[in-house]
C-alpha positions in Angstrom: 8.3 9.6 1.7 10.0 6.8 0.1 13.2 7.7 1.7 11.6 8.4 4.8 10.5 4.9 5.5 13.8 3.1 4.1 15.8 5.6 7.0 13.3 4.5 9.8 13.7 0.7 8.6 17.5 0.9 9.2 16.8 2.7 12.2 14.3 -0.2 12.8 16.6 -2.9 12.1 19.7 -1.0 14.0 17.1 -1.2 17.5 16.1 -4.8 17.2 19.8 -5.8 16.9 21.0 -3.9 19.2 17.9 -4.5 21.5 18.6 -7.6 21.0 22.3 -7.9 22.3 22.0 -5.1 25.4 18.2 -4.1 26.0 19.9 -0.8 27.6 21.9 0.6 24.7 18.6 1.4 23.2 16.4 2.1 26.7 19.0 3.8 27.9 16.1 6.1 29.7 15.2 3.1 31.4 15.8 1.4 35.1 14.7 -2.2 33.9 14.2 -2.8 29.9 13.6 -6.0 29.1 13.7 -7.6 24.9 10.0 -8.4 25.3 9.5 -4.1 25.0 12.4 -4.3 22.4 10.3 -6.9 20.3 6.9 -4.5 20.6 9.0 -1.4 20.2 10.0 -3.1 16.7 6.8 -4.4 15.9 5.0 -1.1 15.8 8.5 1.0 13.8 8.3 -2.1 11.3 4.3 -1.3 10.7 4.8 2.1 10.3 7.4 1.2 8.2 5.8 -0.4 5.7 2.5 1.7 6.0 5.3 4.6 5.4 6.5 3.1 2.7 3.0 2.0 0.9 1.5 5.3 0.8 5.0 7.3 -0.6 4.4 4.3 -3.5 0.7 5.4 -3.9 1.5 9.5 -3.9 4.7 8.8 -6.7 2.2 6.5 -8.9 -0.5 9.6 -8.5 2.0 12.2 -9.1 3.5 9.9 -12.3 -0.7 9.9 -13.3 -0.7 13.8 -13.2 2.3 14.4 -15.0 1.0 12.6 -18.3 -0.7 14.5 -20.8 -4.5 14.0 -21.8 -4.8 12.0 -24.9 -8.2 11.6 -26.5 -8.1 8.1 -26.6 -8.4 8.4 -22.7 -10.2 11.7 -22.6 -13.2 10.3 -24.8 -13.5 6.8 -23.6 -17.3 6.2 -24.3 -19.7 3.6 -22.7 -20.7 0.3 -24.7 -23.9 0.7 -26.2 -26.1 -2.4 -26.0 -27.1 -4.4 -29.1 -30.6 -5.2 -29.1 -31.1 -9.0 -29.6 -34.0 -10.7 -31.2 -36.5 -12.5 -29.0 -39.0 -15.0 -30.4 -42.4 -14.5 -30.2 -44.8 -17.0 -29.2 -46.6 -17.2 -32.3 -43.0 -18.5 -33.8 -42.4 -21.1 -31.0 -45.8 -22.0 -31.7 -45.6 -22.5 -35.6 -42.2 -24.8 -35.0 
């Protein structure tokens, strides 16, 4: 996935500039491309880009997760128990 989204950012990056110089080398499907569709065009690639590129991090960190073997320090991780704390009675505050 990773790899996926670093192609389609040089594929990205090769439209814009070359968008940029001739808006027909890249529209070439086109009677009248202008750089203002060139610019939207490389808005949304660059978005899915990154989104791309976010979630191949997120399934590499998962798979890395699944891969490690259970220990029991993390197997057995217990909840804090609460200490109980002394509260003064009345009488006591009272006595003072």
């Amino acid at each position: 996935m990773i790899t996926g989204a670093i192609n389609l950012g040089i594929w990205t990056l090769l439209i814009f500039c070359l968008g940029m110089y001739k808006p027909k080398w890249p529209l070439f499907f086109m009677k009248n491309p202008s750089r203002f569709l060139i610019v939207v065009i490389t808005t949304l690639l660059v978005m899915v880009t990154f989104t791309l590129y976010g979630e191949g991090l997120k399934k590499e960190k998962r798979e890395l997760l699944a891969k490690q073997p259970v220990t029991e320090s993390t197997a057995s991780t217990q909840a804090p128990v609460p200490v109980p704390v002394p509260v003064p009675t009345p009488e006591k505050i009272k006595a003072k």
